[in-house]
C-alpha positions as CSV (number, residue, x, y, z in Angstrom):
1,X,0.0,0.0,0.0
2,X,1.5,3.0,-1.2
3,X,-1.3,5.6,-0.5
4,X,0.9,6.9,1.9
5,X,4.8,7.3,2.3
6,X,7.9,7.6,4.4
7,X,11.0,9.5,3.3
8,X,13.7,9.3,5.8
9,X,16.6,11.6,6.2
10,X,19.8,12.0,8.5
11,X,20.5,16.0,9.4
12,X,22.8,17.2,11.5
13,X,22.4,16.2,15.8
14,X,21.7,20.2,16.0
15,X,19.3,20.5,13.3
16,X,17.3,17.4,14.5
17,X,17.6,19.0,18.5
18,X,14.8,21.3,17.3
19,X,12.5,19.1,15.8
20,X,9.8,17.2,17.3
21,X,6.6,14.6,15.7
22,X,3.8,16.4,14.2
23,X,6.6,19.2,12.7
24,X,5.1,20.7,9.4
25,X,7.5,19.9,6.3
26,X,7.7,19.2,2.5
27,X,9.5,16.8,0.0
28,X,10.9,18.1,-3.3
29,X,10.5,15.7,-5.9
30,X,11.9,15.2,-9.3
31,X,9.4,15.9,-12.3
32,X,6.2,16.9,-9.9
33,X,6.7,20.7,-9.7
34,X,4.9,21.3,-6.4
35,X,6.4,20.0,-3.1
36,X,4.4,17.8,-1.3
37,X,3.6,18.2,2.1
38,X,3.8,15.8,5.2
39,X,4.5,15.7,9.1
40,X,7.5,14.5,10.9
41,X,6.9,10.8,12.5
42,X,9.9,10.1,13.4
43,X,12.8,11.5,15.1
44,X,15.3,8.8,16.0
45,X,16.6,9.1,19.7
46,X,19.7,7.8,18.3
47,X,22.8,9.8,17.0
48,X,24.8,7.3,14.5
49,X,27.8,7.7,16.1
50,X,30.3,7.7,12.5
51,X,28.4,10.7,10.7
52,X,27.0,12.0,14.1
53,X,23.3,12.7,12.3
54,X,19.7,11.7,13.5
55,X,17.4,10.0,11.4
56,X,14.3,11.9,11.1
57,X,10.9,10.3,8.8
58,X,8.3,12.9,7.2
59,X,5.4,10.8,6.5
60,X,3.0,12.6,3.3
61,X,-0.4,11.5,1.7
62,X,0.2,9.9,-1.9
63,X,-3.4,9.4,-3.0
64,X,-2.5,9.1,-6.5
65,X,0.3,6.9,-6.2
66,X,2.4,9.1,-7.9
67,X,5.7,8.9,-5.2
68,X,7.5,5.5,-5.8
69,X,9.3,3.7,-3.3
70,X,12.6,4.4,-3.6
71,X,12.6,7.7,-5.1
72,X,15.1,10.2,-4.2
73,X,13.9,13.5,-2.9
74,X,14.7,16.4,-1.1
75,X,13.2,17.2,2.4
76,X,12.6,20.8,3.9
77,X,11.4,20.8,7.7
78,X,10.1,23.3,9.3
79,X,11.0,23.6,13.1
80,X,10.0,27.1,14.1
81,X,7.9,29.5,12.6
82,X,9.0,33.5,13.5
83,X,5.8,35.8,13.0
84,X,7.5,39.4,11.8
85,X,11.0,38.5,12.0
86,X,14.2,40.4,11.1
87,X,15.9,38.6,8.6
88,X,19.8,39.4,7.1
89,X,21.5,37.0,4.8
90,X,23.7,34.7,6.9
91,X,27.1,35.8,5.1
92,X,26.6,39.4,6.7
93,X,27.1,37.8,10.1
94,X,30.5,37.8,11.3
95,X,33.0,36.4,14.5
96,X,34.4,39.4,16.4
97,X,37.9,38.9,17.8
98,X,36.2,38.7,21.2
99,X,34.3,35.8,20.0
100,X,31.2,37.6,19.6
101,X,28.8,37.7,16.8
102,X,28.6,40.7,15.1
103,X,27.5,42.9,11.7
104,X,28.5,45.6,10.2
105,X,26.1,48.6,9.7
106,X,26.5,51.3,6.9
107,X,26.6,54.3,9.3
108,X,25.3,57.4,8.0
109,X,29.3,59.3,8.1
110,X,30.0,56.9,5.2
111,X,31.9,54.5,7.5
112,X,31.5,51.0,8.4
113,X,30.6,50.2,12.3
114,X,30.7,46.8,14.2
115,X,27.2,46.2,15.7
116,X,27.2,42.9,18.1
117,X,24.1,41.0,17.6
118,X,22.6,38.1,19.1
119,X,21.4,35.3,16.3
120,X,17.8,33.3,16.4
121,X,17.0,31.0,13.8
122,X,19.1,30.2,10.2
123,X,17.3,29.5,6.9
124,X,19.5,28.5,4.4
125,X,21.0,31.9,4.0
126,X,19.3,33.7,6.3
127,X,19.5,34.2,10.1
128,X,17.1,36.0,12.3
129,X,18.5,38.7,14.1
130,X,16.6,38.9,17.8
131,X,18.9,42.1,19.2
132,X,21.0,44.2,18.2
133,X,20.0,45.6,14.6
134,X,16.3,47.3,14.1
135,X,14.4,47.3,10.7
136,X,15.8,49.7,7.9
137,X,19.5,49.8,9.4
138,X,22.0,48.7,6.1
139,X,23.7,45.3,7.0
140,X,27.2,45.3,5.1
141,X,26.3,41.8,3.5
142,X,29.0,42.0,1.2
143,X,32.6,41.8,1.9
144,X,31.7,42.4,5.9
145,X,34.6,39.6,7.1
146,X,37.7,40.9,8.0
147,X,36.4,44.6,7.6
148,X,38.0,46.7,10.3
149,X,35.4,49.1,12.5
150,X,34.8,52.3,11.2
151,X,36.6,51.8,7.3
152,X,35.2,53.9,5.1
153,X,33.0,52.4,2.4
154,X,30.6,52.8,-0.6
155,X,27.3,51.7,-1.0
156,X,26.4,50.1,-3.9
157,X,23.0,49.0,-4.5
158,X,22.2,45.2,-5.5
159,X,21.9,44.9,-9.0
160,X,18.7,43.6,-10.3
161,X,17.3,41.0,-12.4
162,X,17.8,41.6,-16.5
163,X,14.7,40.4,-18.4
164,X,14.3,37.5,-19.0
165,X,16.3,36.2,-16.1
166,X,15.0,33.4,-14.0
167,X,15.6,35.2,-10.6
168,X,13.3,36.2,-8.6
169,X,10.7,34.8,-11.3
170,X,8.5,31.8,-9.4
């Protein structure tokens, strides 16, 4: 019976610490354009001790039988959802020599300054920033590594999509 099925996964032990059963997520599937949703069933109390990963099941409804067992996907799952979050691309997030995290903002005097922030939660190449930066402050996202405190620097704006690109286009 195939009218429902199991893909199975190993993540990272601190990927799989913030997942639970019943977590919303959705399997990417070769030749069926829309992902296809399911719910987490499992999530093995076990860490394989050679990769140090967790095995972790999303279970989905396949009424039509169109998922064959076997069949290599790809699994997003969702373990936290952020209502209204501030969001900066992960590579603007940098280690100070203190060990603390840190950005740097575009200050209004043309300079770059070091901001220390405090991370929440990363999405591919995202990161949700919980202190530290408000909404409408310019993020360095660019070239931030290694920049001293208070360089001088130039903004230049992100350069967008020519026609016809696929960017940005879903």
């Amino acid at each position: 019976d195939i009218s429902s099925v199991i893909a199975k996964a190993h993540i990272p032990q601190s990927d799989a610490a913030a997942l639970k059963v019943g977590d919303k997520g959705t399997m990417t599937v070769p030749g069926i354009e829309e992902p296809i949703e399911g719910k987490v069933t499992v999530v093995s109390p076990a860490l394989d001790p050679a990769s140090t990963t967790v095995e972790v099941w999303l279970e989905a409804k396949n009424p039509n039988h169109t998922l064959k067992p076997g069949t290599s996907v790809q699994l997003s799952l969702t373990a936290q959802t952020v209502k209204d979050a501030l969001v900066i691309p992960a590579n603007a997030v940098v280690m100070t020599t203190e060990g603390a995290t840190a950005v740097m903002l575009a200050g209004p005097d043309g300079r770059a300054h070091q901001k220390t922030v405090k991370v929440g939660i990363h999405n591919g190449d995202d990161v949700q920033i919980v202190d530290g930066v408000n909404a409408g402050d310019k993020v360095v996202s660019n070239g931030a590594y290694g920049l001293p405190d208070k360089t001088k620097i130039q903004i230049q704006a992100a350069e967008a999509p020519t026609e016809g690109s696929s960017e940005g286009a879903k």
